[in-house]
C-alpha positions in Angstrom: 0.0 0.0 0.0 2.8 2.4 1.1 4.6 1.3 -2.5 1.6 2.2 -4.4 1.1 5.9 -2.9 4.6 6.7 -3.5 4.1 5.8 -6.6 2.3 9.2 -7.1 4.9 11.2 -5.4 5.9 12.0 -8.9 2.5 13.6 -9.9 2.3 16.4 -7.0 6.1 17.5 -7.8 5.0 18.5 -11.4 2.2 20.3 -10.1 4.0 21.9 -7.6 6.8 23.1 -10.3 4.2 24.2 -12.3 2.6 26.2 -9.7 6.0 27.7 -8.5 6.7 29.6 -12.3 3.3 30.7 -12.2 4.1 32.2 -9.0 7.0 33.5 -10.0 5.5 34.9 -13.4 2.7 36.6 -11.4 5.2 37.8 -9.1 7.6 39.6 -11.9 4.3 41.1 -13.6 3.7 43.0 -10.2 7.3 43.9 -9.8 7.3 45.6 -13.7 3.9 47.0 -13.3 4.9 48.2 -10.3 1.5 47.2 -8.4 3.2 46.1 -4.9 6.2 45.7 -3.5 8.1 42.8 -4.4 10.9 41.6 -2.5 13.8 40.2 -4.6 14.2 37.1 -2.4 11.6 35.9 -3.6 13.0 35.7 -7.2 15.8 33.2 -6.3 13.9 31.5 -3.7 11.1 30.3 -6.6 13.6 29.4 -9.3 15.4 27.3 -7.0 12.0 25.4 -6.0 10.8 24.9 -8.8 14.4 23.6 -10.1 14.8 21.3 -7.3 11.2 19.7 -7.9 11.8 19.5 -11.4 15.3 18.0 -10.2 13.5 15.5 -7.4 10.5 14.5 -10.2 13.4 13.4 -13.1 15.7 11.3 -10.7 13.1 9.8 -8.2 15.4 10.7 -5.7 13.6 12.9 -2.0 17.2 13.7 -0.9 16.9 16.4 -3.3 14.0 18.0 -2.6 15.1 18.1 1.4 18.6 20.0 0.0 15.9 22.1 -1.6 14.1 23.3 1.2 17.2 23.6 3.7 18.6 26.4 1.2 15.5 28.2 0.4 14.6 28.6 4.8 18.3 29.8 4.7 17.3 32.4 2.4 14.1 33.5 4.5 15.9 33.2 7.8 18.6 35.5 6.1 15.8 37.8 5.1 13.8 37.8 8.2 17.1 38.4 10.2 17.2 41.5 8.3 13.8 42.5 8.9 13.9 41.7 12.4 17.1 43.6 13.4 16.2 47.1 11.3 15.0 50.0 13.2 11.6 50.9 11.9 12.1 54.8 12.3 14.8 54.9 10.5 13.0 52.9 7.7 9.8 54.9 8.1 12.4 57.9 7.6 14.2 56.7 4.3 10.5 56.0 2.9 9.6 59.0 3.6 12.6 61.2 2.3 12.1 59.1 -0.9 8.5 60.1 -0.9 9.7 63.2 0.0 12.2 63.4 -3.1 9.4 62.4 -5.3 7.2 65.0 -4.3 10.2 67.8 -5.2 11.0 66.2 -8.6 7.3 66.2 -9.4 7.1 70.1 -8.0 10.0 70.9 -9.9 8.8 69.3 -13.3 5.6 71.8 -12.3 8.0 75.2 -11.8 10.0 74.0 -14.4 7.2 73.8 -16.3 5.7 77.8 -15.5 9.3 79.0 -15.7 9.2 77.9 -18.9 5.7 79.4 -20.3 6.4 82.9 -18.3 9.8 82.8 -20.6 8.0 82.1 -23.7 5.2 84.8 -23.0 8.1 87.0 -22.3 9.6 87.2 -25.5 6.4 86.6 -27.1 5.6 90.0 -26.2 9.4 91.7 -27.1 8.4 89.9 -30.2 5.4 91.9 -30.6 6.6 95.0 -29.2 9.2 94.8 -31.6 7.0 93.8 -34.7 5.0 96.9 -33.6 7.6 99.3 -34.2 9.2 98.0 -37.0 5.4 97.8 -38.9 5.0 101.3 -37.3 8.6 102.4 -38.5 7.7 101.8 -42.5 3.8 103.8 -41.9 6.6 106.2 -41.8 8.5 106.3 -44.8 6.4 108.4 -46.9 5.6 111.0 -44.6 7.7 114.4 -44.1 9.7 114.2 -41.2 9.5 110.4 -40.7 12.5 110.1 -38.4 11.1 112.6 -35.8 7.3 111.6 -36.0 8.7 107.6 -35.7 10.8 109.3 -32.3 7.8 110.8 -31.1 5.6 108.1 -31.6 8.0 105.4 -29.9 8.6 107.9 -26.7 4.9 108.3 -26.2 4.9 104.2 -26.1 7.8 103.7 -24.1 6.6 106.5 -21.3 2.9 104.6 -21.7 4.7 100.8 -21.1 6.7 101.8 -18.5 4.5 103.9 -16.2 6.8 106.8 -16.3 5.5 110.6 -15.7 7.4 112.0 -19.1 10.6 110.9 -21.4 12.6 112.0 -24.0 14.9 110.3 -27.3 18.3 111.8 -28.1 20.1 111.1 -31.3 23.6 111.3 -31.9 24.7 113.6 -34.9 27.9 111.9 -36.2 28.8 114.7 -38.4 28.7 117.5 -35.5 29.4 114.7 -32.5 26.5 115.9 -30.5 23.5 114.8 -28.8 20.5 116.4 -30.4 16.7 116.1 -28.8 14.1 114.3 -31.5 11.5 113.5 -29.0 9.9 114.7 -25.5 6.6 113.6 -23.7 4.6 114.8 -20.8 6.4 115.8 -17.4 10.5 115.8 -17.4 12.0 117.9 -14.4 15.6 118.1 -16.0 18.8 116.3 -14.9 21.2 118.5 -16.0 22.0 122.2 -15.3 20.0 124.9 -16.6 21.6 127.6 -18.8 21.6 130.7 -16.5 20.4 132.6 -18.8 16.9 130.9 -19.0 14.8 132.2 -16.4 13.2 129.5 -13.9 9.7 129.4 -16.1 8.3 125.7 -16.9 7.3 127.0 -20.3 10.5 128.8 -20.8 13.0 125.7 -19.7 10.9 122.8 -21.4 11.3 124.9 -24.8 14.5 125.6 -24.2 15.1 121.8 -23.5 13.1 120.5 -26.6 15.5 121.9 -28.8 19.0 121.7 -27.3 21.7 119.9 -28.2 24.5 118.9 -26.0 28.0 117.1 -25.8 29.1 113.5 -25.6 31.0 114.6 -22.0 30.2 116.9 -19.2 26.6 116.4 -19.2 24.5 113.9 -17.8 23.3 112.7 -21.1 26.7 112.9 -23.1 28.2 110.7 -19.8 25.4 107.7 -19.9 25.6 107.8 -24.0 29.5 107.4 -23.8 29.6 104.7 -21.2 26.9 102.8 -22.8 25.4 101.9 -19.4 21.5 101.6 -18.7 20.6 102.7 -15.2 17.4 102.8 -13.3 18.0 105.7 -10.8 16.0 105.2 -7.6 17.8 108.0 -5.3 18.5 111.1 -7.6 18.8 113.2 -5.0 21.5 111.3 -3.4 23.1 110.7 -7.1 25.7 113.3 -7.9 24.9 112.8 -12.1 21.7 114.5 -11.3 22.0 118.2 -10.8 19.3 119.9 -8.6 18.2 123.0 -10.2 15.1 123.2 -7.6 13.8 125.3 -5.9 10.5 125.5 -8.2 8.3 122.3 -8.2 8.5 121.5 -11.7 12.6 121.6 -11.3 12.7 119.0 -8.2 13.8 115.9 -9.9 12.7 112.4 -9.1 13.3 108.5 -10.3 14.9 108.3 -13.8 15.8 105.2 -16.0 18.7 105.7 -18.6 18.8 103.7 -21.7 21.1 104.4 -24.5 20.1 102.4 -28.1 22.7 100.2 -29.6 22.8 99.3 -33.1 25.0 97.3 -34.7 28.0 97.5 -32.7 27.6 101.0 -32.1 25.5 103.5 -29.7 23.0 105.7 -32.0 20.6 107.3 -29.2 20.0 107.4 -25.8 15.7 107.0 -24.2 15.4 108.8 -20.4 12.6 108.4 -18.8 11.5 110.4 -15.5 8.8 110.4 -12.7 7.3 113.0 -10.6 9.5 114.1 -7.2 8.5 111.9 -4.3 7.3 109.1 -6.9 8.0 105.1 -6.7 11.2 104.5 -8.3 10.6 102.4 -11.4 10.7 98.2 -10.7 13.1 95.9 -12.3 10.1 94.7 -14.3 9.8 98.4 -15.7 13.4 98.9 -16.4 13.6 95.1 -18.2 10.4 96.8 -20.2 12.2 99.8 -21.1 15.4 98.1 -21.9 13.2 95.7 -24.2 12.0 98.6 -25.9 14.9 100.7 -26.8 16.3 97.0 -28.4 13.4 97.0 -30.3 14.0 100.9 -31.5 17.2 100.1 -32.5 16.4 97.0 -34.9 13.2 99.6 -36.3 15.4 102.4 -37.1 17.5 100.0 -39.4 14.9 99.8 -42.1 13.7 103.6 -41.7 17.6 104.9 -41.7 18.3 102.7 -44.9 15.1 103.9 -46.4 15.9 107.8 -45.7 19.5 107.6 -47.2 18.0 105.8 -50.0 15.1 108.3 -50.5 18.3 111.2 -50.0 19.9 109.7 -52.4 17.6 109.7 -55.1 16.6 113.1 -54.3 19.9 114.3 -54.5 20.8 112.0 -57.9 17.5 113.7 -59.2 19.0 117.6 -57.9 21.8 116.8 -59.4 20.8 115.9 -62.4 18.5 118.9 -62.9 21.5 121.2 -61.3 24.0 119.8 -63.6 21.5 119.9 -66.7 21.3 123.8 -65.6 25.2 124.6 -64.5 25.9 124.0 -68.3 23.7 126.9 -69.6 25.2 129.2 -67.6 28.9 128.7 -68.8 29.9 130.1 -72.1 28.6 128.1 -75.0 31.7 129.5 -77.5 34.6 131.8 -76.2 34.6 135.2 -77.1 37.3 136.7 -79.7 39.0 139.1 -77.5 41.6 141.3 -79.4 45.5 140.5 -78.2 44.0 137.5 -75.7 43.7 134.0 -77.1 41.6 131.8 -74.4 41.4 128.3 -73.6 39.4 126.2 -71.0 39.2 123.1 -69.6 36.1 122.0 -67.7 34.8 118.5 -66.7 31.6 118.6 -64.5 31.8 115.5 -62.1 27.6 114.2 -62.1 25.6 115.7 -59.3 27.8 118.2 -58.1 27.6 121.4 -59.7 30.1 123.3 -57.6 32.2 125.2 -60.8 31.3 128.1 -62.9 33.5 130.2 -65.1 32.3 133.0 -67.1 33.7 135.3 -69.7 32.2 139.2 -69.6 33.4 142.0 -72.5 31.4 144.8 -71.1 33.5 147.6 -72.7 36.8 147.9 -74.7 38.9 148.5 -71.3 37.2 145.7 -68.9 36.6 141.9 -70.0 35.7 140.2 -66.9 37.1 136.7 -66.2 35.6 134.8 -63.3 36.5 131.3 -62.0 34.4 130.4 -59.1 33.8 127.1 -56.7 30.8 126.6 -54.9 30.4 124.8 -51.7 27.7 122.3 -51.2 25.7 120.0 -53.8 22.9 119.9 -56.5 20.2 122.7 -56.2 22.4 124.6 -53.1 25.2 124.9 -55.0 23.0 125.8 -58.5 21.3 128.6 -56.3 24.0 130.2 -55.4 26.2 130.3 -58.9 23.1 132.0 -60.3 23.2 134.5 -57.8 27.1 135.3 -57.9 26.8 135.2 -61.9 23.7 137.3 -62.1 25.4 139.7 -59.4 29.0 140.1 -61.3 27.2 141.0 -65.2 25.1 143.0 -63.5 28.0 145.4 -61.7 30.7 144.5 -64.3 30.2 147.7 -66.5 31.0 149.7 -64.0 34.0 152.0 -62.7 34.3 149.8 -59.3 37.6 147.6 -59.0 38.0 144.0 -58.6 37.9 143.7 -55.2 34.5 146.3 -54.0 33.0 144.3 -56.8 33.9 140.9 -54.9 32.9 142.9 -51.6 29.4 143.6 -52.9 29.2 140.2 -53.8 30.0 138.6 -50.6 27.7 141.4 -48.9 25.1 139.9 -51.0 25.7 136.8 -50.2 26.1 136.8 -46.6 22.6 138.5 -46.1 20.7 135.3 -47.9 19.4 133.7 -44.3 19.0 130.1 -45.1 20.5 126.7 -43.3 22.1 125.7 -46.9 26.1 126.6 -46.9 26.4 130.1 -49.3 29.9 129.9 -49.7 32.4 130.2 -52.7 35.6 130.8 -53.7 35.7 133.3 -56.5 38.7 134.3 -58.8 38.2 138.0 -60.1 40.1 139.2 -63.6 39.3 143.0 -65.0 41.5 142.8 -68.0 42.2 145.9 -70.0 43.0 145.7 -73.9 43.7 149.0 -74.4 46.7 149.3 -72.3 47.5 145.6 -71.4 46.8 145.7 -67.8 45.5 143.2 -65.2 43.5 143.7 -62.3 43.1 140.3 -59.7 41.0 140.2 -57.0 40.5 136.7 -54.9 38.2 134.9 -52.5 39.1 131.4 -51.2 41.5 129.4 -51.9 41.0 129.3 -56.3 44.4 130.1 -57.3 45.7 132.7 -60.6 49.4 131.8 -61.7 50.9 134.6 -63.7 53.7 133.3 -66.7 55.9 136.1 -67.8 57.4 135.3 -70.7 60.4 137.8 -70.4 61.7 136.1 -67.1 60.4 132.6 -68.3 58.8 131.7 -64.7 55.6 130.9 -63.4 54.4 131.9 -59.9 51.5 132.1 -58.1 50.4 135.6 -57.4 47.0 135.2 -55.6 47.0 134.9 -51.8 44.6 133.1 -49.8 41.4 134.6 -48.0 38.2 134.8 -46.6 35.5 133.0 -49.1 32.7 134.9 -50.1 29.1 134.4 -47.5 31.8 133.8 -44.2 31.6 137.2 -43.2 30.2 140.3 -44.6 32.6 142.8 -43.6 36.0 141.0 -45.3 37.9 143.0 -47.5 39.6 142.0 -50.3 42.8 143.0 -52.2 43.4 143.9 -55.8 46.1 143.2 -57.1 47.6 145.3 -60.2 49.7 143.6 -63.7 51.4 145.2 -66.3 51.4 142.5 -69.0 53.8 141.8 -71.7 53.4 139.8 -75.4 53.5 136.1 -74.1 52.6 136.3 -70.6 49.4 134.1 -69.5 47.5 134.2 -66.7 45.9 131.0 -65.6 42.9 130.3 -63.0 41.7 126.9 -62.0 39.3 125.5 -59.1 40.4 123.3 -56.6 38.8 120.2 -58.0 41.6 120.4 -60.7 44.5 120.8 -58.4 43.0 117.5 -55.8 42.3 114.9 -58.2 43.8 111.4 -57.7 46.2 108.6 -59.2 45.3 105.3 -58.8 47.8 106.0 -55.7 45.6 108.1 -54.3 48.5 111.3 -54.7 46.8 114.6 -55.7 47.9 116.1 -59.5 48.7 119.5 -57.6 49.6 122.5 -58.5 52.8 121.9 -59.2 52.4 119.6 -62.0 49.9 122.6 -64.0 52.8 124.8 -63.4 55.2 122.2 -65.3 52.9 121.6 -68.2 52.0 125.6 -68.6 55.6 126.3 -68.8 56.8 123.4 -71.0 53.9 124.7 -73.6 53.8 128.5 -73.3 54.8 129.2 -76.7 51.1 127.5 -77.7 48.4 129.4 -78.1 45.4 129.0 -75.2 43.4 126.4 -76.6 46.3 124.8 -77.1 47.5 125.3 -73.2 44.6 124.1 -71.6 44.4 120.6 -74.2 47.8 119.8 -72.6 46.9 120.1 -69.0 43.5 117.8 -70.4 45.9 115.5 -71.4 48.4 115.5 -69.0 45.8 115.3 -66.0 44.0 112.1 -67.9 47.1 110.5 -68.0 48.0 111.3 -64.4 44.2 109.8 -62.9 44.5 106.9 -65.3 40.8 105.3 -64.8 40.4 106.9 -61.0 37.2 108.1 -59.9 37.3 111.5 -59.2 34.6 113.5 -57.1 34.4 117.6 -57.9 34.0 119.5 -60.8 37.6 120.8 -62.7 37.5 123.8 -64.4 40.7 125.7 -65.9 41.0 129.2 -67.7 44.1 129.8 -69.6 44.5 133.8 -70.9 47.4 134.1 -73.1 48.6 137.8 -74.2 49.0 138.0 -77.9 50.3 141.2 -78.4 
């Protein structure tokens, strides 16, 4: 009977194998899924079961299946030695910090997470502060006086963003190295020292203020421009930039932010913005603002600059055209035939310049008028001016006056025209006299006249240098008085003809006319002046050159 029932010991070791991997199947689900806490013991502790019954059930054997269990209650008794001999605080303690742990990472995921979406709505709105004034910049571009109206428009919006009481936009002038105001809004008590000579009236001083210009050092503005700094000044009482004009209310200063506007490497303007006396200085959330804004100004003004040098441009190209069109109606068409002179003249008008004008004037038998003049400025300036100093000299050449009064009533003239376009020009004077061979000079500027004599063979320069006409209306000029002889030549050029380059970038000079008048003096005029042509071609070679050149040559005959 006891044979027969061991018979079957076989049977329940299968089954209990098969029961131990389902266990330890179910077992490793939970652990992956994470669904309780699964001890690894119990990993090792299954596989060898269910190895040893598998072991016991192929080799008939029980001696197995005790080896079996000894191990696996050594691995329990190891475990439970464990569990028995911990402290529970401490393990209550290390659960908790880990719970503890979890809970951070999860709250920093969540501030990680609104860190991250008050960054991006951030410069989502520099993004569109910027796209604002960029759109706004181009509404610009046709109007008159785009630059200032763009300046007025962007202080109004940064004094608006920023909560301030009033503000103001400076703008550097490159070509005079000042600070020049463009811009000023609502209430700005001012940081920097009142003129004495403007009385202590808010009317008066915010005029004065709106258009002043000041220095990049010594003044409060020039100083923050120079160092490129923004500043948000909370204390400006206490701040010894600031200076305290006071006593009246509207001169007691209070917070100010300054911001000056880089672009491109380089500072272009500087934003201030100001509060009331006794106000809340602005936040850091205000001055980021502010900052923000004037980046935004800076990458506007590119396409509004580079559309107002363009538009310049073509206005001047278009002036220049039309100046240059006119400049050549008012020279000469043909020289005159002027008994015992032969003339020559050499004139190249560089395009949209117009600063040259020559003109030949026989009034009478005793006075032919020569006049070589260079005109300061461009285009229509330049045009307007050349008319005036032409129409001026025909109309007074007939008369008794010498060369110099002439020039003075000229420059008189001149110097009363009240406009903001420069009115200045050098003018070479020549009263010639047939009859009895004489020569009267007078000069303004720096145009030169070279006397040849033929009877010494030498050329020198006889003119001196001087006021030009429109400086000052009470210069005097000189005359000075020739006796001319059969061969002698008097030559007068503008300056355009004495600076042009070689491909070296060396001026032609004056010496170099000198050489070529006195290697061709025994030519006639026309002759003359082709040689210098030539000879200044083949000195510039293919250079660019960027003024008029004009040349007279007079050449006595007899």
């Amino acid at each position: 009977m006891l044979d027969s029932i061991d018979s079957f010991v076989n049977l329940p070791l299968l089954i209990a194998a098969g029961a131990g991997l389902v266990l330890f199947v179910l077992l490793l689900i939970a652990k992956i899924r994470n669904a309780a806490k699964v001890s690894f013991i119990f990993f090792p502790c299954i596989g060898v079961l269910i190895a040893g019954l598998l072991y016991t059930y192929f080799d008939h054997k029980l001696f197995y299946i005790s080896v079996i269990t000894l191990i696996l209650e050594f691995f329990f008794i190891a475990y439970a030695f464990v569990l028995a001999v911990s402290d529970p605080a401490k393990r209550a303690e290390k659960k908790a910090k880990k719970e503890k742990e979890s809970e951070e990472n999860s709250t920093s995921d969540e501030v990680s997470k609104e860190a991250l979406d008050a960054l991006e709505n951030k410069y989502k709105a520099i993004i569109e502060d910027d796209k604002e004034l960029t759109v706004k910049a181009s509404s610009y571009f046709t109007e008159e006086n785009s630059l200032s109206q763009f300046l007025e428009f962007f202080n109004k919006l940064i004094v608006q963003k920023t909560g301030a009481d009033g503000g103001t936009v400076l703008v550097l002038d490159e070509f005079d190295n000042i600070l020049a105001v463009k811009a000023v809004t609502g209430v700005f008590p001012p940081p920097y020292k009142i003129p004495e000579d403007i009385p202590h009236k808010q009317l008066r001083v915010e005029t004065n203020f709106k258009y002043s210009q000041y220095s990049l050092e010594g003044n409060v503005f020039g100083d923050f421009f120079t160092k490129g700094i923004a500043e948000n000044i909370t204390n400006p009482t206490k701040d010894k930039r600031i200076f305290q004009n006071g006593p009246e209310d509207f001169l007691r200063v209070g917070p100010y932010m300054f911001i000056p506007v880089k672009q491109m490497g380089e500072y272009v303007a500087l934003a201030v913005l100001a509060r009331k006396p006794d106000s809340e200085p602005f936040s850091k959330k205000e001055f980021e603002t502010a900052c923000n804004l004037c980046d935004g100004l800076a990458t506007a003004l590119i396409p509004l600059n580079s559309f107002l040098a363009y538009s310049e441009h073509t206005e001047l190209t278009k002036e220049g055209d039309i100046a240059t069109k006119f400049q050549k109606t008012l020279v000469p068409e043909k020289l005159p035939v002027i008994n015992k002179l032969s003339i020559g003249k050499y004139s190249i008008t560089n395009e949209n310049v117009c600063g040259d004008y020559y003109d030949i004037i026989p009034s009478r038998k005793d006075r032919i008028t020569f006049v070589m003049a260079d005109v300061a400025g461009k285009g229509m300036n330049s045009l307007t001016i050349m008319i005036m100093i032409r129409a001026m000299l025909r109309l007074v050449a007939n008369t008794n006056q010498s060369s110099a009064t002439l020039l003075e009533w000229v420059n008189r003239t001149i110097c009363s025209e009240k406009n903001s376009m420069d009115h200045f020009a050098s003018v070479a004077l020549i009263n010639y006299n047939s009859i009895d061979n004489t020569a009267q000079i007078a000069t303004s500027g720096i145009n030169p006249v070279l006397l040849y004599k033929a009877s010494e063979q030498k050329i020198s320069k006889i003119s001196t240098n001087c006021e030009p006409i429109g400086v000052e209306k009470s210069t005097e000029y000189k005359n000075i008085d020739l006796n001319l002889d059969a061969g002698d030549i008097l030559v007068t050029c503008t300056d355009g003809l004495l600076e042009c380059l070689d491909e070296r970038g060396v001026q032609y000079s004056i010496d170099n006319l000198q050489k070529v008048i006195q290697a061709n003096c025994n030519l006639n005029g026309k002759d003359i002046a082709a040689k210098v042509k030539d000879n200044i071609k083949k000195f510039c070679g293919n250079t660019q050159q960027y003024d008029d050149q004009s040349l007279l040559i007079i050449k006595i005959q007899g």
